[in-house]
C-alpha positions as CSV (number, residue, x, y, z in Angstrom):
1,X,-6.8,-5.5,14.5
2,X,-4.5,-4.3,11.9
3,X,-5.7,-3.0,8.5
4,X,-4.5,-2.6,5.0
5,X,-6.0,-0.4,2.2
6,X,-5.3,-0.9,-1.1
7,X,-5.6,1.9,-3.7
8,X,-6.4,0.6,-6.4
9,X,-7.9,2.0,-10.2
10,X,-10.9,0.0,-9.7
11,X,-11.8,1.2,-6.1
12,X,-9.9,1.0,-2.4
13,X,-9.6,-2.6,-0.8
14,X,-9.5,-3.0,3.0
15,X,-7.7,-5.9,4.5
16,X,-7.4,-6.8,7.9
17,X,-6.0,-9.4,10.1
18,X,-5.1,-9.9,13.8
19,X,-1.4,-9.4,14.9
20,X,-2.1,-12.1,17.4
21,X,-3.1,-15.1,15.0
22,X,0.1,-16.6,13.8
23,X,-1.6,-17.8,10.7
24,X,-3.4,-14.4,9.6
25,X,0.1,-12.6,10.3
26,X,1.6,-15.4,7.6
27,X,-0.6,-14.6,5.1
28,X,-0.2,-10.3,5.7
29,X,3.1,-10.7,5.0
30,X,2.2,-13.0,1.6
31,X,0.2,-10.2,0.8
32,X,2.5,-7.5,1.6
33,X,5.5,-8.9,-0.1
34,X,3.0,-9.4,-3.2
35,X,2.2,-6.1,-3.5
36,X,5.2,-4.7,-2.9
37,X,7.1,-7.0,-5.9
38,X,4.2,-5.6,-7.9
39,X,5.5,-2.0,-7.3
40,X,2.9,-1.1,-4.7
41,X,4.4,2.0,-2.2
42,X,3.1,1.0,1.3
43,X,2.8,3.9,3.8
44,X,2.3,3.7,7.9
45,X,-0.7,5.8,8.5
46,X,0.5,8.0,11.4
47,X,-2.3,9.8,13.8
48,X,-1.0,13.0,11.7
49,X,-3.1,12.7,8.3
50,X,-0.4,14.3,6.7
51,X,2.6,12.4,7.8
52,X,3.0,9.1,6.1
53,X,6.0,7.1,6.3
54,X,7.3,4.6,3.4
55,X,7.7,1.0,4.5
56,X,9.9,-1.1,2.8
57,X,9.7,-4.5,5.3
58,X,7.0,-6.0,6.7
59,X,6.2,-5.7,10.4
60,X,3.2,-6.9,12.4
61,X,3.3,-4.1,15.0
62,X,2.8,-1.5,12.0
63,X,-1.3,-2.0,12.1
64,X,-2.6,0.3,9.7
65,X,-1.0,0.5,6.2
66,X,-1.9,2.3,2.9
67,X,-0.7,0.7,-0.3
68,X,-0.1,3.0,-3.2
69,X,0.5,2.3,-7.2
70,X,3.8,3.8,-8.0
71,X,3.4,6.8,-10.1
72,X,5.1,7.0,-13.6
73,X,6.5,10.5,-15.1
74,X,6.8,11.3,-18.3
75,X,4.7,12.4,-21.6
76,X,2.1,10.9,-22.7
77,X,2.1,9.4,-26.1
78,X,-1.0,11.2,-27.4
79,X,0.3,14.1,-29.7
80,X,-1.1,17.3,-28.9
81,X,-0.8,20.7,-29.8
82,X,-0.1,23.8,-27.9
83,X,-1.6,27.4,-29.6
């Protein structure tokens, strides 16, 4: 079984689908090239916690992925005021 989690603001979502069911594999990639086009980062989740590799293509051999919103820089418009 392969497995997706999206982070997300309102809470993680966990998708799975089998590698071996043509049809489930079809709609993974739908979902995957959906988030991605929305600016999601997707990661392979490695057995080391700390290593995490970017995707950029969709593969059905890569079974667990993390989807991440991409982070902005910049200031924020609220003014503030440094004493």
């Amino acid at each position: 079984m392969a497995t997706y989690t999206v982070l997300a603001g309102s809470g993680d979502l966990k998708l799975s689908y089998d590698p071996a069911n043509k049809d489930q594999v079809a709609a993974a990639k739908k979902v995957f090239n959906d988030l991605v086009k929305k600016g999601m980062k997707v990661y392979v989740d490695t057995k080391s916690k700390s290593r995490r590799k970017e995707v950029t293509e969709f593969s059905p051999t890569q079974t667990k992925l993390v989807f991440v919103p991409q982070l902005t820089g910049g200031m924020s418009k609220t003014k503030t005021t440094c004493r």
